[in-house]
C-alpha positions as CSV (number, residue, x, y, z in Angstrom):
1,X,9.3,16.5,26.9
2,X,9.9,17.7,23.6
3,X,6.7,18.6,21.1
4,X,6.5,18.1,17.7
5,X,4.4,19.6,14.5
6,X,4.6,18.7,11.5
7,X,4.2,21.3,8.3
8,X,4.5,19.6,5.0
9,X,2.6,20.3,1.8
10,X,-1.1,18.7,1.6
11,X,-1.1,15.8,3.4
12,X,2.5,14.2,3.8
13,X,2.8,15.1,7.2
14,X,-0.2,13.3,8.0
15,X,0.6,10.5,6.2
16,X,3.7,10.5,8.1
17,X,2.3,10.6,11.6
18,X,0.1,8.0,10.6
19,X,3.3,5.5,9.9
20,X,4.6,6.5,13.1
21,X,1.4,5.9,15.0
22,X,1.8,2.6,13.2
23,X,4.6,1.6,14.5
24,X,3.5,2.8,18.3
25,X,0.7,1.5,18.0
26,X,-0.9,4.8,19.8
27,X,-1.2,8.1,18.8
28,X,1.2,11.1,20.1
29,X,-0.1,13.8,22.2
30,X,2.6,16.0,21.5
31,X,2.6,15.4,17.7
32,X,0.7,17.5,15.3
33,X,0.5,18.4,12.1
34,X,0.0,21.8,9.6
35,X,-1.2,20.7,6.0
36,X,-0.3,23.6,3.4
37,X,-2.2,23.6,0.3
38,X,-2.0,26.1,-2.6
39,X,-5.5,27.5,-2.3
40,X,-4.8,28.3,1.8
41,X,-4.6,31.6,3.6
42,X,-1.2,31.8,5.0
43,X,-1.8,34.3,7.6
44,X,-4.4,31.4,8.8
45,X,-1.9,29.1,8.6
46,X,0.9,31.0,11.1
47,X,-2.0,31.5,13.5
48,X,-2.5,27.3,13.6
49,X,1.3,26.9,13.5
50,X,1.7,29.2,16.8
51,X,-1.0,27.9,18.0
52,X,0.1,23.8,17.8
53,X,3.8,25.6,18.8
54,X,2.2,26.8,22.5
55,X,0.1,23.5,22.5
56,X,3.0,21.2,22.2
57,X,5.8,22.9,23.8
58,X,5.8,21.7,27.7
59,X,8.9,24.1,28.2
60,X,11.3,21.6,26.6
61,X,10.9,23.0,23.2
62,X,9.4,22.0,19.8
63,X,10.7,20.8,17.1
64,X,8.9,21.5,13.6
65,X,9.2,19.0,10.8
66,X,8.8,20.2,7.2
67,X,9.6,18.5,3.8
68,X,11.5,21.0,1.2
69,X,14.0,23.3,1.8
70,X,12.7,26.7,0.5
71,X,9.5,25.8,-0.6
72,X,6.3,27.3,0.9
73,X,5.9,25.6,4.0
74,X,9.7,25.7,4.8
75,X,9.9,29.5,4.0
76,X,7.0,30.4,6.5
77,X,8.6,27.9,9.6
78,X,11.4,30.2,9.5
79,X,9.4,32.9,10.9
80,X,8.9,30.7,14.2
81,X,12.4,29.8,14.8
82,X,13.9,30.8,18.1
83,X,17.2,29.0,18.9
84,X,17.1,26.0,21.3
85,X,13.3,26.2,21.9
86,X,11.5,26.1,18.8
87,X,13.8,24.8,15.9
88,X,12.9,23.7,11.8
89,X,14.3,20.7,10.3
90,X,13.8,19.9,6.4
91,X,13.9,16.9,4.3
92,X,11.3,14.9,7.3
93,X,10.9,11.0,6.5
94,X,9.5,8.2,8.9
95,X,13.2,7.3,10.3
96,X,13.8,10.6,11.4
97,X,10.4,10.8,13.4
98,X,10.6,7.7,14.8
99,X,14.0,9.1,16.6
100,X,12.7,12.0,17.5
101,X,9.6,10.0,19.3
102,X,11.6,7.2,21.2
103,X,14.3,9.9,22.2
104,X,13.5,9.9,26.1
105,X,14.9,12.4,28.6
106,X,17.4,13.9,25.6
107,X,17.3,17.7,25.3
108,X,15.9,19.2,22.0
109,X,19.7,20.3,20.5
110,X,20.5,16.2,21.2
111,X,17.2,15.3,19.4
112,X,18.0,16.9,16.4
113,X,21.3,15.4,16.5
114,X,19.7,12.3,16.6
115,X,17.1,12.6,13.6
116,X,19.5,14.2,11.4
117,X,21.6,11.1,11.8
118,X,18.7,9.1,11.5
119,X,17.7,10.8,8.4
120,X,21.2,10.4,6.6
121,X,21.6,6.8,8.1
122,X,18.3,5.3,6.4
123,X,18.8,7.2,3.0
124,X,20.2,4.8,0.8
125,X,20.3,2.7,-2.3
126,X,19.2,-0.6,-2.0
127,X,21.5,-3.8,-3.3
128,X,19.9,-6.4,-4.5
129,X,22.5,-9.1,-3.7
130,X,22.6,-8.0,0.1
């Protein structure tokens, strides 16, 4: 199965995890997540990120979930990227990880597929009279 980690600035990726355990109602072994904070040692911070990359990849792949396109957190993923095993995707909200986590026996290229769709699906302006 596919692993997950999640690398967002301070504490939205746990916040995010937390909605998804919601909805679950369990926690996810192979979710995790990186909070990156202004004060933080960066180099620290790789080390945890490869470290929750070997954790959570069962030979599958991981995907890695951050929030802003070339902010902090984005700019150090891209360091870990290694095509059709470990793979960043930007922009992360709840829809997107709640595809990614009921996506059973779908490779990781199909996965991202399927959040990115997700994501751009459950982006949208709400209308009052609908």
């Amino acid at each position: 199965m596919v692993g997950y980690l999640l690398v967002t600035h301070g504490e939205i990726g746990s916040s995010l995890a937390d909605c998804v355990y919601h909805i679950f109602n369990k926690k996810i072994s192979r979710l995790d997540c990186i909070s990156i904070n202004p004060t933080d040692d960066i180099d620290k911070k790789k080390i945890a990120i490869s470290q929750k990359i070997k954790k959570n990849n069962s030979g599958d792949g991981v995907i890695i979930f951050t929030d802003i396109i070339g902010a902090t957190p984005c700019n150090i993923l891209k360091d870990f990227i290694i095509k059709n095993k470990v793979e960043v995707l930007t922009g992360v909200n709840a829809a997107m990880l709640i595809k990614a986590l009921s996506s059973k026996n779908k490779d990781l290229n199909n996965i991202i597929q399927d959040c990115l769709e997700a994501a751009e699906e459950n982006i949208l302006q709400i209308d009052p009279d609908d």
